[in-house]
N, C-alpha and C positions, 0 to 999 in steps of 0.2 A: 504494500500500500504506500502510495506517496506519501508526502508529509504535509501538502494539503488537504488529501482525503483526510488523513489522522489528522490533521488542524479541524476538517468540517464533522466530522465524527465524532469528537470530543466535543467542539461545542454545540452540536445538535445531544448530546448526552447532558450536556451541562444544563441547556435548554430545558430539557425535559426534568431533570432534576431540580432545577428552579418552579417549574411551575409544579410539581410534584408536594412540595415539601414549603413548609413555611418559615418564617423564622430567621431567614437569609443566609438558607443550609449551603444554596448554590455558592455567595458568598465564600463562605467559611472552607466550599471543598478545592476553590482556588487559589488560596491564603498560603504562603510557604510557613512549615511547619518548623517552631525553636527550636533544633535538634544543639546541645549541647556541645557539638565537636561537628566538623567540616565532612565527614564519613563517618560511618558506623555500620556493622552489620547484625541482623539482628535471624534469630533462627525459627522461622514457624512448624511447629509439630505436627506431623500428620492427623487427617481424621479432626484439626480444631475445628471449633463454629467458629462464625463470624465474632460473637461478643468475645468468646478465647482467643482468638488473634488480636485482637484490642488491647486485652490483657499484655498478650506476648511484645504487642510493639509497645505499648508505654514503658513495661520493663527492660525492653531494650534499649530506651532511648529515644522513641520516636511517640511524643505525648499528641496521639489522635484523641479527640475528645469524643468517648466511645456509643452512646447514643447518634453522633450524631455520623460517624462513621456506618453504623448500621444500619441508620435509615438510609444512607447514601448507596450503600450496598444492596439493600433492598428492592429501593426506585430502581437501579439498575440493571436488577437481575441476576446479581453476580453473585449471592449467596453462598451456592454449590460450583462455583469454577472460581474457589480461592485454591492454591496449591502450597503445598508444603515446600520446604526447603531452608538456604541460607540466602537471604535477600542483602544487597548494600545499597542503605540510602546515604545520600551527599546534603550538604546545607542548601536551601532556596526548594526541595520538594514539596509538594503539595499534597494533600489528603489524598485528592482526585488519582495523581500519579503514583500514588502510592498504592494505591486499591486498583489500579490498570498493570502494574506492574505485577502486582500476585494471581492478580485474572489469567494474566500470560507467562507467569511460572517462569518470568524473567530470573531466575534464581541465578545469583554470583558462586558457580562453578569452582570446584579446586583439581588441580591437577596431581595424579602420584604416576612416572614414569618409573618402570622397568626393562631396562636393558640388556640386550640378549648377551648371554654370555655372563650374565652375573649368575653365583651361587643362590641356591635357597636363602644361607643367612645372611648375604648381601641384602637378597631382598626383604627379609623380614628385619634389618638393620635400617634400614632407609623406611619403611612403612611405621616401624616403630619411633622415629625420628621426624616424621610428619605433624606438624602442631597443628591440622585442620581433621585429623581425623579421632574417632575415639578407640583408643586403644583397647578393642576385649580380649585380645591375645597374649597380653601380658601376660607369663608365667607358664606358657602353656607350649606343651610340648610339640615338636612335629606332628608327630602323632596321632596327638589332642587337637590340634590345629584340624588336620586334614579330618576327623572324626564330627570337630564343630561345625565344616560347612560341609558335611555328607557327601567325604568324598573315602571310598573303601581305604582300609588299609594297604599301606605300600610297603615296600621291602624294606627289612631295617627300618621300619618305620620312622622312613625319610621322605619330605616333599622335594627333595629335590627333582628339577625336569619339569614336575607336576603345573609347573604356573605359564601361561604365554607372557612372554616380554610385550609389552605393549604402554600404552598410555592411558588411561585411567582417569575419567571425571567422576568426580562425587562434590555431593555436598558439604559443606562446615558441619563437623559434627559424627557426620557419618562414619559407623561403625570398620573396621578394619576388615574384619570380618567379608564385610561386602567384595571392598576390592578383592581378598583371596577367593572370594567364590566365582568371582566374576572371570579372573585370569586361571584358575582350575578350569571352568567350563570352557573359557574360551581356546584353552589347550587343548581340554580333549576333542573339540568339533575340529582341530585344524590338525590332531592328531589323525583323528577318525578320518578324513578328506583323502588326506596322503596315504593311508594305509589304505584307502579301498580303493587307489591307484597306483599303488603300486606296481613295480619290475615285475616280473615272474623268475622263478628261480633263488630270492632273497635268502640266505642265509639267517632270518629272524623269526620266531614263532612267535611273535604278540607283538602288539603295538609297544607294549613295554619297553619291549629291547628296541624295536625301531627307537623309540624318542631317546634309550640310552647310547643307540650309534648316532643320531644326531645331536646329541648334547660332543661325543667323541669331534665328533666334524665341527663344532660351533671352537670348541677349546683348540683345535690345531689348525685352523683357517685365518692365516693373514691378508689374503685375497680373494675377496666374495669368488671370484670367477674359476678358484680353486676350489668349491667346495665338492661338486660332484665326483671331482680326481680321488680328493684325500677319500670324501666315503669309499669309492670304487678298491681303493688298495684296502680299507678296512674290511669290505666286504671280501674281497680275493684273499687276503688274510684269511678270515673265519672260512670261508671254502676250503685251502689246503689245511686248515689244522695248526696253523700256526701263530704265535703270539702276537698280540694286535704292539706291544710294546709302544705304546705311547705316554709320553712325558705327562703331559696334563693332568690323565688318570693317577698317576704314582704319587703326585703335588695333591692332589685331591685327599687321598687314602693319608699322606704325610700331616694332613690338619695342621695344627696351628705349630708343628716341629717345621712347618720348610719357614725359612727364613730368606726366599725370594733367590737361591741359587738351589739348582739340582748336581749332586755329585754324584760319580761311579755308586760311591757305598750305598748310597738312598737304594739304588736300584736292583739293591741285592738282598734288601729288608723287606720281608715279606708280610703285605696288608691284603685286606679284599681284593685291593683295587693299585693292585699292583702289577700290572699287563705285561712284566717282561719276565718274572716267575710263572703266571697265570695264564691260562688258554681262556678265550674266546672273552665275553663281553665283561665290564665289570657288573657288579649286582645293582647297582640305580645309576641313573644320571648322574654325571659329576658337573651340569651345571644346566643353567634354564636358554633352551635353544629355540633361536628365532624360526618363523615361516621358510626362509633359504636353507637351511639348515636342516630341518625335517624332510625337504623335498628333495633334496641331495641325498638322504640317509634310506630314500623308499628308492629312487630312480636318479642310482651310479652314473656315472660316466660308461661307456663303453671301453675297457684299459685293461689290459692285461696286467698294470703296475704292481708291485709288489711292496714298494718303495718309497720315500719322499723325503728330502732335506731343504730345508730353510736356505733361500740362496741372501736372505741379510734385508731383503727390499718388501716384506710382507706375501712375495711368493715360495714356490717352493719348485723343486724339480722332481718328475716323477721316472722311476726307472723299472723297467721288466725284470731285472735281475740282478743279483747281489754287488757283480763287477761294476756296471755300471752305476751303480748305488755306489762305490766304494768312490771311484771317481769323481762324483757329485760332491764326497763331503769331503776327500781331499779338496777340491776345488773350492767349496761353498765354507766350508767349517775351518780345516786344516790352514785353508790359502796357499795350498802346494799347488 
């Protein structure tokens, strides 16, 4: 709508509100309201009546004077299309504006971003750390976590893998809770997507492990355009029976012992999630893996690769066979 339609629509509302009501209500719903401080936000509860939002806004700071708010809500119509949320009003708002604003569930939004490639407790560190949301997962375990937003037990009862990375609107207020159900489900529909398109032929029996080779491919991919490769050697890996030996897993299994270098000895101490002792997958995700990343992990690359070293620049080099692997990290690692 233009902003002279909403110019004429407002005051054919206003119109109508004036000759509705006595008293000089029309007046009063055009008046800016004293608000105390230049912004403020104020939060309405689901399910309130109109005279409960009354309530809610004078306690927040925005003294509507509540009769006459409800007869204006009234005349209007708008009784039952008030909506819940976290609202911000600025100094110079109007009654009128105030009551079009919750009609239209203008509600002032917060953002919590998750990034592909962060851990489980990355993410429950930054959610926890979020001063717009309410915190009910204080205290609570994985476990308990994934049990609170009805989502089955997982292996070692760990969320990890379990959440999509993504971006996340919620309201002030809103429970933590939401966002973990929100990026669970939205996991698993984008799990579910990949896995009922998958390759033929896959070396994986559950989606499970598919999202645990894609969390694999998310942790060892310096270049998006590398990712179908690295899965492809993961999966030709688990085909011949041989150790998937990747770094990221071992650092994973290592917890809070790696101290940001990997040495020969790490790699000889033996955890779950230790892939150069260990055949075939670790037992959960070792970290929460984007959209590229899962559709890499269902449908390889085409490659006989076996192989792959870091050439220094966020790519990597892939080799059919061991010699030509030996060459790559002479070149790429040694500098011979």
């Amino acid at each position: 709508m233009s902003l002279l339609k909403k110019c004429l629509a407002a005051g054919a509302a206003l119109v109508v509100l004036g000759a509705a009501a006595a008293g000089g209500v029309a007046y009063w719903a055009t008046q800016p309201i004293p608000l105390a401080v230049q912004q403020l936000d104020v939060t309405i509860k689901p399910h309130s009546s109109v005279r409960s939002v009354t309530t809610q806004l004078r306690r927040g700071g925005v003294p509507v004077q509540p009769q006459l708010f409800v007869l204006m809500t009234r005349v209007l119509g708008l009784q039952s299309q008030l909506k819940s949320g976290n609202y911000e009003f600025k100094a110079g708002i109007t009654p009128y504006e105030v009551l079009q604003k919750m009609a239209l569930g203008d509600v002032n939004e917060y953002v919590a971003t998750i990034i592909e490639g962060w851990t489980f407790r990355h993410m429950r560190q930054e959610l926890d750390a979020n001063p717009a949301l309410s915190h009910d997962t204080a205290g609570m375990s994985d476990a308990q976590l994934l049990a609170a937003i009805g989502a089955p037990p997982a292996p070692q009862g760990s969320g990890e893998g379990l959440f999509f990375p993504d971006t996340y609107l919620f309201d002030k207020g809103s429970s933590d809770l939401d966002v973990y159900r929100r990026a669970y489900r939205l996991m698993q529909t984008r799990l579910d997507e990949v896995w009922a398109a998958r390759a033929p032929g896959l070396p994986l029996k559950s989606p499970y492990e598919a999202l645990t080779l894609a969390s694999l491919v998310e942790k060892e991919t310096g270049k998006a355009g590398d990712r179908p490769q690295v899965a492809a050697v993961f999966t030709n890996r688990l085909k011949a029976g041989m150790p998937l030996q990747t770094d990221p897993s071992v650092i994973y299994g290592m917890g809070e012992t790696y101290m940001g270098r990997l040495h020969k000895r790490d790699l000889q101490v033996d955890t779950l999630y230790n892939t150069y002792l260990r055949l075939g997958l670790p037992p959960t995700p070792i970290a929460l893996p984007g959209a590229a990343s899962l559709q890499a992990a269902l449908n390889p690359a085409a490659t006989a690769a076996l192989y792959f070293v870091a050439r220094g620049d966020g790519s990597s080099v892939f080799s059919d066979n061991l010699v030509d692997h030996n060459k790559a990290v002479d070149k790429y690692i040694r500098g011979n």
